[in-house]
Backbone and ligand atoms as CSV (ligand in chain L), in Angstrom:
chain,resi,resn,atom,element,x,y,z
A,1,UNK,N,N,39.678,-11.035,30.440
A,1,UNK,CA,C,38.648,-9.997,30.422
A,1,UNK,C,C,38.570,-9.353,29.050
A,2,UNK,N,N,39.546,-8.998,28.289
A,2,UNK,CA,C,40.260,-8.102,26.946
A,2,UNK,C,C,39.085,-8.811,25.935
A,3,UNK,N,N,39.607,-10.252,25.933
A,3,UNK,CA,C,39.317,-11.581,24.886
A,3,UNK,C,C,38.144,-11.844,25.314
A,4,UNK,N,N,36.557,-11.797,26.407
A,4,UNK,CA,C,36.006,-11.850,26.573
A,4,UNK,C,C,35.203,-10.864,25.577
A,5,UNK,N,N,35.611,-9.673,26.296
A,5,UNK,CA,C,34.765,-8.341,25.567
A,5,UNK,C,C,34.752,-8.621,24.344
A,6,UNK,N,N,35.665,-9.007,23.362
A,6,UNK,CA,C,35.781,-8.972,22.319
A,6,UNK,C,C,34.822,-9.934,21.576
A,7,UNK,N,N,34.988,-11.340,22.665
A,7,UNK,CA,C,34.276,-12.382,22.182
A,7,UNK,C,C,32.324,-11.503,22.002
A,8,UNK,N,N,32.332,-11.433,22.982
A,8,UNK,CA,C,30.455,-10.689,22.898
A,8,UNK,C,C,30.129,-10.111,21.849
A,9,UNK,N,N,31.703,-9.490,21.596
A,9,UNK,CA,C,31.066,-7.836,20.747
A,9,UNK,C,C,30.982,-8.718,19.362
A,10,UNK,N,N,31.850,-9.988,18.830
A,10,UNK,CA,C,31.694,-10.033,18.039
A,10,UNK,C,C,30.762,-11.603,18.027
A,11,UNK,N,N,30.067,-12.229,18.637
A,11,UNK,CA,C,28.539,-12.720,18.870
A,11,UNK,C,C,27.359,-11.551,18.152
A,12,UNK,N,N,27.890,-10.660,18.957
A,12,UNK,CA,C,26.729,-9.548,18.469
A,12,UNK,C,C,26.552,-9.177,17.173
A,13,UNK,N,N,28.176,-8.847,16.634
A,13,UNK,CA,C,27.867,-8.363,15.304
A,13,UNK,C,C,27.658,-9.646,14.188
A,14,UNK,N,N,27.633,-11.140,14.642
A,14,UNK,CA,C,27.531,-11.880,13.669
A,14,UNK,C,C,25.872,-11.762,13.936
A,15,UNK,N,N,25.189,-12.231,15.270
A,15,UNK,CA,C,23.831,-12.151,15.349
A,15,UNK,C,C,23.321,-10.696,14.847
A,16,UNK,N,N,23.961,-9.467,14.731
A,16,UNK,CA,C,23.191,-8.288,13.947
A,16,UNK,C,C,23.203,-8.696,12.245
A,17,UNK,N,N,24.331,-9.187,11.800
A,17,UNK,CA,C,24.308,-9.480,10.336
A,17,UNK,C,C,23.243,-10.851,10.100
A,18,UNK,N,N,22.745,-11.678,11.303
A,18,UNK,CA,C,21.772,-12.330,10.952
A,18,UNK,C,C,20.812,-11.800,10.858
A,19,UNK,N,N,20.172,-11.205,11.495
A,19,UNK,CA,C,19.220,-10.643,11.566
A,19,UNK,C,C,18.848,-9.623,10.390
A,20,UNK,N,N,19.886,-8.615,10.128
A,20,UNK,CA,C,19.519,-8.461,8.572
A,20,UNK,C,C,19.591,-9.157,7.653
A,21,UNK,N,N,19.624,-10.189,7.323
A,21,UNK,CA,C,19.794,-10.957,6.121
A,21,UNK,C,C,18.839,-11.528,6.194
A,22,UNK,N,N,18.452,-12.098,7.696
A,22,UNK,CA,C,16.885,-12.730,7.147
A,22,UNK,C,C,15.681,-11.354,7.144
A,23,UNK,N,N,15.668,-10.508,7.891
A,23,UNK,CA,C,14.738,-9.458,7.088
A,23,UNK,C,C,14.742,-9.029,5.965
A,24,UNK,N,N,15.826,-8.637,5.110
A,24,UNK,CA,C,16.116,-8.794,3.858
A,24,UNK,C,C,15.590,-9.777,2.791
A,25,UNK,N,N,15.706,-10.912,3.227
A,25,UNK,CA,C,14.939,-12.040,2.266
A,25,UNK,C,C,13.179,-12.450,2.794
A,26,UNK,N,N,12.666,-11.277,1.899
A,26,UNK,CA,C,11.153,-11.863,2.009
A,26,UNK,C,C,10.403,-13.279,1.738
A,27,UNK,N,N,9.688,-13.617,2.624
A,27,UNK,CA,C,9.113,-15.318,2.054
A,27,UNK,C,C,8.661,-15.119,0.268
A,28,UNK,N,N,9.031,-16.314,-0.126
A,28,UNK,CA,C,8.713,-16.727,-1.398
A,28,UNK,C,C,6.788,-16.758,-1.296
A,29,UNK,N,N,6.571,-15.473,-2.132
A,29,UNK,CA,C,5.311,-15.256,-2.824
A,29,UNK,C,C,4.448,-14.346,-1.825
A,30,UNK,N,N,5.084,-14.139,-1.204
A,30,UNK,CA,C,4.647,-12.704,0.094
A,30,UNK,C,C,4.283,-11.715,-1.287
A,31,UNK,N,N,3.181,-10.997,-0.721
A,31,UNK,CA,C,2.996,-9.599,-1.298
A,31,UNK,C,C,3.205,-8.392,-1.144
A,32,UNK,N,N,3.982,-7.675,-1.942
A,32,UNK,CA,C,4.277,-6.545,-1.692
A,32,UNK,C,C,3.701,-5.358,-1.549
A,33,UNK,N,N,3.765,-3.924,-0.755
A,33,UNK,CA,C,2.743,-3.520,-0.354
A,33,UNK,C,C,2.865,-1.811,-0.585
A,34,UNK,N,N,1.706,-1.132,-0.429
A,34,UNK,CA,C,2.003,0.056,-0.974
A,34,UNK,C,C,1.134,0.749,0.316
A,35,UNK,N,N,1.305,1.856,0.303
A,35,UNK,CA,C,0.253,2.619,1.553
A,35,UNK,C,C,0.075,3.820,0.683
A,36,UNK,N,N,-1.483,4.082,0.591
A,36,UNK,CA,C,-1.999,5.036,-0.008
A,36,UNK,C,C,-2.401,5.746,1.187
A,37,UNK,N,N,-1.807,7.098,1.075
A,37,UNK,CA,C,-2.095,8.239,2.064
A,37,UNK,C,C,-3.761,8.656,1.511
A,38,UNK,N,N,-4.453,9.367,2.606
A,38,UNK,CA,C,-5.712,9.976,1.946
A,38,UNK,C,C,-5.927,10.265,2.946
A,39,UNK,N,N,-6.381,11.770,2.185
A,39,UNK,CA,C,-6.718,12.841,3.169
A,39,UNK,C,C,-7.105,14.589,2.421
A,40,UNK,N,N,-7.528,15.409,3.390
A,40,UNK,CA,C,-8.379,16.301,2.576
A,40,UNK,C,C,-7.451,17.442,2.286
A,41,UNK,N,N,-7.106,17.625,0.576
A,41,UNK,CA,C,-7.840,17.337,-0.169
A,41,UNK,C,C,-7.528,16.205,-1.722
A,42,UNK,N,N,-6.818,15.139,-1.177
A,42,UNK,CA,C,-5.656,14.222,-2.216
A,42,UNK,C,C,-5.259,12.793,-2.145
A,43,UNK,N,N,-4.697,12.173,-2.483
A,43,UNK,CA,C,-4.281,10.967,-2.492
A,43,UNK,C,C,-2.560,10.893,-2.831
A,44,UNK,N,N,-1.983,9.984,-2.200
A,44,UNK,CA,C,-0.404,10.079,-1.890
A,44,UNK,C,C,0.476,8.373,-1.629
A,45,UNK,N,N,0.892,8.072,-2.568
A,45,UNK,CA,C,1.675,8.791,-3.786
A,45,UNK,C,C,0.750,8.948,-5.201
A,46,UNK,N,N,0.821,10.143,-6.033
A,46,UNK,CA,C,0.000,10.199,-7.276
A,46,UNK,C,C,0.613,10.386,-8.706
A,47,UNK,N,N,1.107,9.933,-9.637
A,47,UNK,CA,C,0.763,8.650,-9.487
A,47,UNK,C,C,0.788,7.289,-8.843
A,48,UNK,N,N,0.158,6.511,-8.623
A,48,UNK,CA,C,0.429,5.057,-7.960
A,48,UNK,C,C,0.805,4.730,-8.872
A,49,UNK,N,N,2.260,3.487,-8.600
A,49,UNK,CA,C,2.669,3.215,-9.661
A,49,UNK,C,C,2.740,1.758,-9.720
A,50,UNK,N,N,2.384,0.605,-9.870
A,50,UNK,CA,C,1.911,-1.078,-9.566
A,50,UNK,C,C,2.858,-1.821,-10.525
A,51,UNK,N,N,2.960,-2.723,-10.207
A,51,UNK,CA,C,3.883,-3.878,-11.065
A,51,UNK,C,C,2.676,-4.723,-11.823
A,52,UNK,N,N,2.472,-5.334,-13.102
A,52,UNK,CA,C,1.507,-6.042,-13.393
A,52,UNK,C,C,1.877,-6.959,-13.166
A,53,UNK,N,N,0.658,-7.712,-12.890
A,53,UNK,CA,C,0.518,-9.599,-12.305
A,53,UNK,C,C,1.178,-9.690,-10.909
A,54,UNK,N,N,1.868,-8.553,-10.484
A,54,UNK,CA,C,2.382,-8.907,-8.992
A,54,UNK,C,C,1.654,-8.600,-7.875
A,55,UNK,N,N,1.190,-9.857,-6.797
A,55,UNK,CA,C,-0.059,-9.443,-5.977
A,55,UNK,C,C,1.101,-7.929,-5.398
A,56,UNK,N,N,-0.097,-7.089,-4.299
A,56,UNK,CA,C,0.367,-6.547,-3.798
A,56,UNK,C,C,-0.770,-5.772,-3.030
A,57,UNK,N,N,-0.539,-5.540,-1.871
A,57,UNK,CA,C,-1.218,-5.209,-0.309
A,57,UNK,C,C,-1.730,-3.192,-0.828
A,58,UNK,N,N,-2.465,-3.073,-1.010
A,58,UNK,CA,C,-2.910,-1.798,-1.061
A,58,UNK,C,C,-3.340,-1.123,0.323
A,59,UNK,N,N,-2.389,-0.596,1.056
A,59,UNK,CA,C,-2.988,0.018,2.482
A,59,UNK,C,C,-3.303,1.262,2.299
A,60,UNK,N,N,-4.948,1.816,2.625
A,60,UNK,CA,C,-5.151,2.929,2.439
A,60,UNK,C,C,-5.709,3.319,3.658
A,61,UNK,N,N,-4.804,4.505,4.056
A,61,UNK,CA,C,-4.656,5.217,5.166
A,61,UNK,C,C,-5.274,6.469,5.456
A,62,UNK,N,N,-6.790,6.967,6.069
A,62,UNK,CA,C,-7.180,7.887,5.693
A,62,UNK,C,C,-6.322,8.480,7.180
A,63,UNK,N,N,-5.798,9.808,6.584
A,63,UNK,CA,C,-5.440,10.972,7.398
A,63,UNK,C,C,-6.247,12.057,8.122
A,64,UNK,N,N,-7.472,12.246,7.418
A,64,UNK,CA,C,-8.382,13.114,7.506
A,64,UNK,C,C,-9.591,12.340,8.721
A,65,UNK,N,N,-9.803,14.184,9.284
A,65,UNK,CA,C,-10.963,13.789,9.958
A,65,UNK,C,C,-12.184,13.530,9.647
A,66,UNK,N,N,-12.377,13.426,8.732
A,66,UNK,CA,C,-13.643,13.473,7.574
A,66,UNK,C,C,-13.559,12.326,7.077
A,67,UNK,N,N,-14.663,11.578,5.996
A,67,UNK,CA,C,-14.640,9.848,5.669
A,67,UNK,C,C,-14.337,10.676,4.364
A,68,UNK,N,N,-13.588,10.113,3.610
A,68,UNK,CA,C,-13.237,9.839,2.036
A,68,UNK,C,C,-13.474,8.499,1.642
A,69,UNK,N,N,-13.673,8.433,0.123
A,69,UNK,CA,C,-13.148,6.774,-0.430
A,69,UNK,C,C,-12.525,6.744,-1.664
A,70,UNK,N,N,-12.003,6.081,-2.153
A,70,UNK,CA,C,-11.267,5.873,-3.238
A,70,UNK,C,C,-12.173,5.163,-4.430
A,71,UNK,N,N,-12.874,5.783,-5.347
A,71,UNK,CA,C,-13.224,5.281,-6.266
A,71,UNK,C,C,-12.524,4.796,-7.602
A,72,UNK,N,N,-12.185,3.498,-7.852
A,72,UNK,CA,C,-11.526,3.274,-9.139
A,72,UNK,C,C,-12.244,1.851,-9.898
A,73,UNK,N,N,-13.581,1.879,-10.717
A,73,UNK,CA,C,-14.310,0.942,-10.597
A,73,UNK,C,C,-13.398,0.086,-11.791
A,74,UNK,N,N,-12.776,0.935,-13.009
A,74,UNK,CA,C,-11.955,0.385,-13.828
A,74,UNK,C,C,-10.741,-0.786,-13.459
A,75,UNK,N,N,-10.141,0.098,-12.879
A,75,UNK,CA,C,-9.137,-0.777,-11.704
A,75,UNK,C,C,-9.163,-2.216,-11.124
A,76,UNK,N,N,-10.065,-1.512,-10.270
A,76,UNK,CA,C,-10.526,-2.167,-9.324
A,76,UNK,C,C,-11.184,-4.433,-10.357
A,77,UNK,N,N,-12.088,-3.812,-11.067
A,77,UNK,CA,C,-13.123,-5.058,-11.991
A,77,UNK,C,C,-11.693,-5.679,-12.975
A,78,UNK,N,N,-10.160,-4.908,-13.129
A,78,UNK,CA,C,-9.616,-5.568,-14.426
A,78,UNK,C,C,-8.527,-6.078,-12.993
A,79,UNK,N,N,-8.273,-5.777,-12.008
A,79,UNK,CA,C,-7.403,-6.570,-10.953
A,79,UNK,C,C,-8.515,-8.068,-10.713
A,80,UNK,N,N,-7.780,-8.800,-10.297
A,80,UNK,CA,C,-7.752,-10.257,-9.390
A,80,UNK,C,C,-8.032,-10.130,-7.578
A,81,UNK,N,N,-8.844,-9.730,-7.197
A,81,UNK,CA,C,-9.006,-9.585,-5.617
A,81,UNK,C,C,-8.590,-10.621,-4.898
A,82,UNK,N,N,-7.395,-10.714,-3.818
A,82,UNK,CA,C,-6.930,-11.759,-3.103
A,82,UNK,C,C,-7.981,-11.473,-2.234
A,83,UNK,N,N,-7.882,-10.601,-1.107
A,83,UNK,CA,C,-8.786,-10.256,-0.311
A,83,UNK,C,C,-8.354,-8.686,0.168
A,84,UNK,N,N,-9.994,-8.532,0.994
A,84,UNK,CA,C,-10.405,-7.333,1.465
A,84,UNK,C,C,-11.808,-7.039,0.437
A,85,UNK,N,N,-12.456,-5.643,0.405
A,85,UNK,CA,C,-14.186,-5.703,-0.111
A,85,UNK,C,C,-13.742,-4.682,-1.054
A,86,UNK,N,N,-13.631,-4.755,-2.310
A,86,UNK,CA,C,-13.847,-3.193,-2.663
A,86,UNK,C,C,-15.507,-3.295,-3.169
A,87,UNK,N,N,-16.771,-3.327,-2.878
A,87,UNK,CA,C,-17.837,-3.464,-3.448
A,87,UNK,C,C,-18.066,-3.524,-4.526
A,88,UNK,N,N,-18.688,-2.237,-5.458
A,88,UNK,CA,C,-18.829,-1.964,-6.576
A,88,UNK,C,C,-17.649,-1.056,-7.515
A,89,UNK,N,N,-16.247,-1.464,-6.770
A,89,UNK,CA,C,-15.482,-0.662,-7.109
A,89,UNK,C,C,-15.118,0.318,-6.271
A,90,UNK,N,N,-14.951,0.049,-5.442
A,90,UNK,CA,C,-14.607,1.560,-4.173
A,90,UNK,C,C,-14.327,0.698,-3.166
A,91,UNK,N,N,-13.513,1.636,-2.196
A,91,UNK,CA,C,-13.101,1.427,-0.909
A,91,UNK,C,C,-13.374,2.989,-0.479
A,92,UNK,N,N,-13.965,2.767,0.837
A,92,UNK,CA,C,-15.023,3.507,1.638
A,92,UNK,C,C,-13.779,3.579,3.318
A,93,UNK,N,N,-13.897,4.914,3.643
A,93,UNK,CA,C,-12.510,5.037,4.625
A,93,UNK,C,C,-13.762,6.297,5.424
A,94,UNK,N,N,-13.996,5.818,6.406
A,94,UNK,CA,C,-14.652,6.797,7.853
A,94,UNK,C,C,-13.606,7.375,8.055
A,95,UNK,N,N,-13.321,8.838,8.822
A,95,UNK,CA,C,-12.847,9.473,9.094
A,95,UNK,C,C,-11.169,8.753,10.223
A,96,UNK,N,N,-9.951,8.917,9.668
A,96,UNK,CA,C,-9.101,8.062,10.474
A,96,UNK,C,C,-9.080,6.022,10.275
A,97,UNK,N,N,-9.880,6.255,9.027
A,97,UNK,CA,C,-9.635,4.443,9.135
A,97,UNK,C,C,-8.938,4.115,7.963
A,98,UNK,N,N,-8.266,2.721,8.444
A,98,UNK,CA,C,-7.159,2.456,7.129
A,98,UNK,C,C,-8.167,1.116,7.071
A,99,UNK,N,N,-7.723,0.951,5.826
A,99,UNK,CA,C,-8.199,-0.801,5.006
A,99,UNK,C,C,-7.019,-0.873,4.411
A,100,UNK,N,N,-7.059,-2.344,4.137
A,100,UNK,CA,C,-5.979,-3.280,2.970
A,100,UNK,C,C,-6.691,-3.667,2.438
A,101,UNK,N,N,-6.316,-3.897,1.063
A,101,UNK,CA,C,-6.831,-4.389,-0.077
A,101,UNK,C,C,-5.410,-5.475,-0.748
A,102,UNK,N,N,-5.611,-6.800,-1.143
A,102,UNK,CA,C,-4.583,-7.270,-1.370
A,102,UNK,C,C,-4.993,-7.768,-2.646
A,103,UNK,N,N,-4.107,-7.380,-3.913
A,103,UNK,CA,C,-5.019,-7.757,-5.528
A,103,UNK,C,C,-3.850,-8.488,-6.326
A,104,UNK,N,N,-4.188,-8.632,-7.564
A,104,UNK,CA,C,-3.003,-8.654,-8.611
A,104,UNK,C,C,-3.314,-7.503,-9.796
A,105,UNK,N,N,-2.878,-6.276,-9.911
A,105,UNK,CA,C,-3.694,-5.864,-10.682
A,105,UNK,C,C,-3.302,-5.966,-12.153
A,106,UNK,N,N,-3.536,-5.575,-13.389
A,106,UNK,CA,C,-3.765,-5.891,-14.502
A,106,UNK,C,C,-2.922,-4.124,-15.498
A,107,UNK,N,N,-2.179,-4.914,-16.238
A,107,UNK,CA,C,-1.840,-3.507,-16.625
A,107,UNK,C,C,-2.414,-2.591,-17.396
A,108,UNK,N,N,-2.041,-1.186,-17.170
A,108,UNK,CA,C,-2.744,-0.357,-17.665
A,108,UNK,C,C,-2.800,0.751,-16.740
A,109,UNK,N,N,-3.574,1.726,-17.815
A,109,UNK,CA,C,-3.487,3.547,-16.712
A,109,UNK,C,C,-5.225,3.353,-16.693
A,110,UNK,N,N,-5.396,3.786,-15.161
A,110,UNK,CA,C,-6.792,3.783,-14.616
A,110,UNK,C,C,-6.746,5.596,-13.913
A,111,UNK,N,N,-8.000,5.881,-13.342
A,111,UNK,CA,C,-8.072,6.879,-12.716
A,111,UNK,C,C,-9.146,6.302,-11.550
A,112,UNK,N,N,-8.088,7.289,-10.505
A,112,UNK,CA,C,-9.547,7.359,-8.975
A,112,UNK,C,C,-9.416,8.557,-8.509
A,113,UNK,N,N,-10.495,8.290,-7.827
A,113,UNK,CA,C,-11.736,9.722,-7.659
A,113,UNK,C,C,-12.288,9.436,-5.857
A,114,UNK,N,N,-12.098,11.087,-5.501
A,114,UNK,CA,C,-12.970,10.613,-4.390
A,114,UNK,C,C,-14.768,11.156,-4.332
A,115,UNK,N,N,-15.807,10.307,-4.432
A,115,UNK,CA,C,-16.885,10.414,-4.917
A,115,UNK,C,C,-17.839,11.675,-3.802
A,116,UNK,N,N,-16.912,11.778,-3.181
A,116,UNK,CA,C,-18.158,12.892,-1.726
A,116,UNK,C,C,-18.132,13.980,-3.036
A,117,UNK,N,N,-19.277,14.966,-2.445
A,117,UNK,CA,C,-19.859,16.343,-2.774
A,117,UNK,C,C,-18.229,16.902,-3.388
A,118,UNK,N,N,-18.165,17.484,-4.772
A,118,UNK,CA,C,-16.968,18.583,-4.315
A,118,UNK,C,C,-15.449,18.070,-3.673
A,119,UNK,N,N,-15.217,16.571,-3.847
A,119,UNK,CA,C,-13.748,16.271,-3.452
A,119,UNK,C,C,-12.851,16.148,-4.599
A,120,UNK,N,N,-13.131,15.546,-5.393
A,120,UNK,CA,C,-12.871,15.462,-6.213
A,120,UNK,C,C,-12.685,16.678,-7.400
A,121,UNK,N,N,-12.923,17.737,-7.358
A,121,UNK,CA,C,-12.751,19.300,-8.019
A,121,UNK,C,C,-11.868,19.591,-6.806
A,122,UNK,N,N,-11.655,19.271,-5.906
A,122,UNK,CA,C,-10.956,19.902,-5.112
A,122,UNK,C,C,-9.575,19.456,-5.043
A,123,UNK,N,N,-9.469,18.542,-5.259
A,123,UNK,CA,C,-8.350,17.432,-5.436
A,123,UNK,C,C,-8.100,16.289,-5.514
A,124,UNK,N,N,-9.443,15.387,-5.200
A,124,UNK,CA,C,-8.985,14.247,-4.665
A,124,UNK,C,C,-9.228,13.092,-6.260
A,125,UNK,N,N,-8.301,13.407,-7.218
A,125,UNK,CA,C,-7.790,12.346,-7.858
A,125,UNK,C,C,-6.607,11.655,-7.587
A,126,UNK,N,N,-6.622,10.437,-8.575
A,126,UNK,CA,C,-5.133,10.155,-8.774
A,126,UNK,C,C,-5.256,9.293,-9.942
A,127,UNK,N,N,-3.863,8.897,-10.927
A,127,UNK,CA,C,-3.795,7.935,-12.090
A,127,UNK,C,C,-3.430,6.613,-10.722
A,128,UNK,N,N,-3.803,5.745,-11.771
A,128,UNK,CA,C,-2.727,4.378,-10.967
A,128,UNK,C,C,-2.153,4.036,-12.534
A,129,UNK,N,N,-0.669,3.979,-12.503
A,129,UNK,CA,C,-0.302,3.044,-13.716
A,129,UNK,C,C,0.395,1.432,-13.726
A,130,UNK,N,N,0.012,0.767,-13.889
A,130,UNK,CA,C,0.337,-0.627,-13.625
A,130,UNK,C,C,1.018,-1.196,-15.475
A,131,UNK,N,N,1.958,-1.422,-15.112
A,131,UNK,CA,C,3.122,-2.205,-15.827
A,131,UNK,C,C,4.142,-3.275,-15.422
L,1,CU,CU,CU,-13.126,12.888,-0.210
């Protein structure tokens, strides 16, 4: 019974150390990912801070009950778009909606803006710096 228990407990802890080790090792060329908070009246984290040439998942999360968008047309035209829409440079967030954006972006200091009436004097910038 003693040597039983023991046996399980330590099944378990070899299958727990598997299990972290393969979550730990991300697939080769997976993209890494950032979540942009947004909400009234800001953007979070500010600065964004990007790796150059490394794709990476831009999740932007609006918090607010109100639609915001993230304008960064600079940004946006000198990155590589894997996928998702930024149109003319913007990503557009209805009140409570998140998008991904998955890019490579390009180094350098950009600025975004949120384009409604008055958000932007109010708070809603941010730098992105990519290096
Ligand atoms: Cu706004």
């Amino acid at each position: 019974m003693f040597a039983f228990r023991i046996s399980a407990a330590s099944t378990l802890a070899v299958a727990a150390l598997a299990s972290t080790q393969s979550s730990a090792a991300a697939p080769a060329g997976a993209a890494a990912a950032q979540t942009i908070l947004v909400y009234s009246y800001g953007y979070n984290p500010n600065p964004i801070m990007l790796s150059a040439g490394r794709p990476v998942t831009l999740n932007f999360v609006n918090r607010a009950g109100k639609s915001h968008d993230f304008v960064a047309e600079r940004f946006f035209h000198a990155s590589r778009i894997i996928s998702g829409s930024v149109g003319e440079g913007e990503v557009d967030l209805a009140a409570g909606q998140s998008k991904s954006i998955t890019l490579v972006p390009a180094a350098g200091r950009y600025r975004a803006h949120c384009s409604h009436p008055f958000h932007k004097m109010l708070g809603m910038s941010a730098d992105i710096v990519v290096r």
